[in-house]
Phi, psi and omega in degrees: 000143177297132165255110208222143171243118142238128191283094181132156175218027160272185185326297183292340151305317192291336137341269181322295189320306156331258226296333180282312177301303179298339166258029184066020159323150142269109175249114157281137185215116192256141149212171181284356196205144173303066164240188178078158190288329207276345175310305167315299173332294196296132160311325193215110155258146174214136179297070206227108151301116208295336163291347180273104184331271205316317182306311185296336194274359175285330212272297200283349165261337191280300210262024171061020168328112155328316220219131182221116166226164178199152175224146181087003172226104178318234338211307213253352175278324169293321118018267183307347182304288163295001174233359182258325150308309151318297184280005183065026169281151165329131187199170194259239194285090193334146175313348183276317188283324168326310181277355177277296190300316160310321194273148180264327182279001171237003146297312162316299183290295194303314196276332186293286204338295191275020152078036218225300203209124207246136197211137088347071221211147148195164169290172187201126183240031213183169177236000178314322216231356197316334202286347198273004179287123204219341190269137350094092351276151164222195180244116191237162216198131171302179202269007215189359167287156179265136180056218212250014186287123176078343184290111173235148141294109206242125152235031175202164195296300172346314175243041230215248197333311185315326165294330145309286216280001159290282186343315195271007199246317186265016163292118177272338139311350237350066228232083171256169192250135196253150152220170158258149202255130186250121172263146167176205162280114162308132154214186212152138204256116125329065185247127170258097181272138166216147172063018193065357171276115175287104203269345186205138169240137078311089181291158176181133185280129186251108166236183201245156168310161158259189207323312219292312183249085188290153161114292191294138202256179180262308189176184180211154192252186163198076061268185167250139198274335209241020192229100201306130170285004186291305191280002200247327203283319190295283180328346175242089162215268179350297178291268174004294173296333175291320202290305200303327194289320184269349201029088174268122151305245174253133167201180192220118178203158199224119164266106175269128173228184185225085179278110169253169207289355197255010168120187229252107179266157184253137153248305177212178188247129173247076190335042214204161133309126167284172169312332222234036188034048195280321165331329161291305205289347167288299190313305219302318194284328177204037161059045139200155196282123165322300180304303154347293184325282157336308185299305173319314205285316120009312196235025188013053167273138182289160182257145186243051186290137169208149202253122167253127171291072112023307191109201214250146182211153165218138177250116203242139187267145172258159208215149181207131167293152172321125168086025145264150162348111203261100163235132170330314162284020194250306193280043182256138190223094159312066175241128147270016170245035175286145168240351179221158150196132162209111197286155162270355211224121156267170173327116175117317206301167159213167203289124145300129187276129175247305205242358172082345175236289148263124207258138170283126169221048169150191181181174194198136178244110163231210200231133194235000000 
C-alpha cells in the first residue's frame, strides 16, 4: 500500500491528509503534541516533533514512507527537506533554496543582486547599531519566524527599537530584518513549476487588517479585483525570473506581492502550499486541484492543467482573539451564496494563540 508521513495536524495538513486518504494513502501524521483536526483524520498519529530531523527521519523508516510532506508550514517543509533528502524520497527544491527562503535578509539579497525585486532592507542582532536605519514608515519581522509572529509595522523612530527587539526575541537566528514598507494592493501567487516550465502563476487578491493587526490577512479573492492586469502580467514575470534565477526543476511555491504606484514588490516566498486553504476557493473557481497537483509533482506524474472559469469567488476567514470563548451563534452568516464553511472550534472552547493577536477559528467560501 502507498505510504505517506505528513508532518504536522493542523487545519491546512488535514487538508493534504483529507486528498491522500481519498486517493487510497495509508496516512501517517506526526506532531509533538496531540492537536488538530488532523491527528484523527490521519490513520495513524505518532507523538513526533516535526523539527526534530533525526526523530522523523527515523519516524519515516520504521512505516516505510512513500512520501514524507507538509503544506503550510515554513519550519516542518524544512524537515521534509531534509529527511527526504536523507532517505532519497521525493522532494521538490534542495535544503539550500529552502534556507534563501527561509532566512528573509538572504531572499533579500538574492532578489536586490539579480535585479528581480529592488528592496531596502538591512539586518539587526542588536539594538546597538539601529540608528544607522533611516526610512520611515517600515517593517520589521523576524528574520526566520513562521507567519505573522513578531511582524510589525513601525512608523515613526520612536517604536523602532522596541520593534527590533520583539523580532530578534521571536527569531530562532536572533535575527530581525528591516524593509521598507510599500502601500498598495495585496495580492498572492500559487505556482507550480514542472520540468522548469511554470505550469500555474495563479493570483488571488489578499485581503489584510489595518494596523492594529498588521500583517494579518481577512481573506482572498479570485480573480483579483482591485489590480490592473498589465500588473498582475508584470508579477508573473517578477516569479518567473526568480523561478529562472534559481534553476528551478519542480517546485511548489506560494508568492506574497504587493502592487504599488512604483510596480510590483515581492514580500516574501514560501516554498509550499499556502495556509489559508486557497486551494478550495481555486478548485470552486477554476476546477482543479493544487493538492493533486503537489502530489502528482512529486511522484513525477505530468500535470495536465487545465482550467474552467467558475466565475468570482471569495474566501473570509471568521477570526477571534487569542484565548477567547468560541460559540457558534456568534458566527451565522446570512449568504445564499456560501458554496463551504468550516469552523475549528466547538462550542466552550477557547482560541488557541497562533500569531498571539487575531486567531483563524474558521472560513467561508462564497460565490460571488
Amino acid at each position: 500500500m502507498k505510504r505517506v508521513l505528513i508532518l504536522g495536524t493542523n487545519a491546512g495538513q488535514a487538508d493534504i491528509i483529507d486528498y491522500l486518504k481519498r486517493e487510497n494513502w495509508e496516512v501517517h501524521a506526526c506532531a509533538y503534541k496531540r492537536e488538530g483536526p488532523g491527528c484523527d483524520m490521519a490513520h495513524y498519529f505518532h507523538l513526533v516533533d516535526t523539527l526534530n530531523v533525526e526523530a522523523v527521519t527515523l519516524l519515516a523508516k520504521n512505516i516505510d514512507a512513500q512520501l514524507v510532506y507538509s503544506v503550510s508550514s515554513d519550519s516542518a517543509i524544512k524537515t521534509v527537506t531534509k529527511v527526504s533528502e536523507i532517505l532519497g524520497l521525493p522532494h521538490f527544491i534542495n535544503s539550500e533554496i529552502i534556507e534563501l527562503f527561509d532566512k528573509k535578509e538572504l531572499l533579500r539579497q538574492f532578489l536586490n543582486e539579480n535585479n528581480i525585486c529592488q528592496v531596502a532592507y538591512t539586518s539587526f542582532t542588536s539594538n546597538s547599531d539601529i540608528n544607522t536605519w533611516k526610512h520611515f514608515p517600515c517593517v520589521v519581522k523576524p528574520s526566520d519566524s513562521q507567519g505573522q509572529r513578531g511582524v510589525q509595522l513601525i512608523e515613526n523612530k520612536e517604536d523602532f527599537a522596541n520593534a527590533v527587539a520583539l523580532a530578534i526575541k521571536e527569531s530562532k537566528s536572533g535575527k530581525a530584518i528591516v524593509e521598507e514598507y510599500f502601500y498598495g494592493i495585496e495580492m498572492s501567487s500559487n505556482v507550480v513549476v514542472q520540468n522548469k516550465k511554470v505550469i500555474v502563476n495563479e493570483f488571488t487578491e489578499r485581503y489584510v487588517h489595518g494596523k492594529h493587526y498588521f500583517g494579518l490577512p481577512k481573506g482572498h479573492a479570485i480573480p483579483v479585483r482591485n489590480v490592473e492586469e498589465t500588473t498582475i502580467t508584470a508579477a508573473k514575470q517578477m516569479i518567473e525570473k526568480m523561478i529562472t534565477a534559481l534553476n528551478m526543476e519542480d517546485a511548489i511555491l506560494y508568492v506574497q506581492m504587493v502592487a504599488t504606484p512604483q510596480g510590483v514588490k515581492i514580500i516574501e516566498v514560501a516554498p509550499r502550499l499556502d495556509g489559508c486553504h486557497i486551494w478550495r476557493m481555486i478548485r470552486f473557481a477554476k476546477s482543479y486541484d493544487l493538492r493533486a497537483y503537489a502530489i502528482n509533482l512529486l511522484l513525477k506524474n505530468k500535470i495536465e492543467h487545465k482550467v474552467i472559469d467558475n466565475g468570482s469567488f471569495t474566501l473570509y476567514f471568521n477570526q477571534l482573539p487569542s484565548g477567547e470563548k468560541f460559540e457558534r451563534k456568534n458566527f451565522k452568516i446570512n449568504n445564499e451564496k456560501i458554496v463551504f464553511e468550516e469552523y475549528r472550534y466547538k462550542d466552550g472552547e477557547h482560541i488557541v494563540p497562533i500569531n498571539g493577536k487575531l486567531e483563524v477559528i474558521g472560513y467561508y467560501i462564497s460565490k460571488e
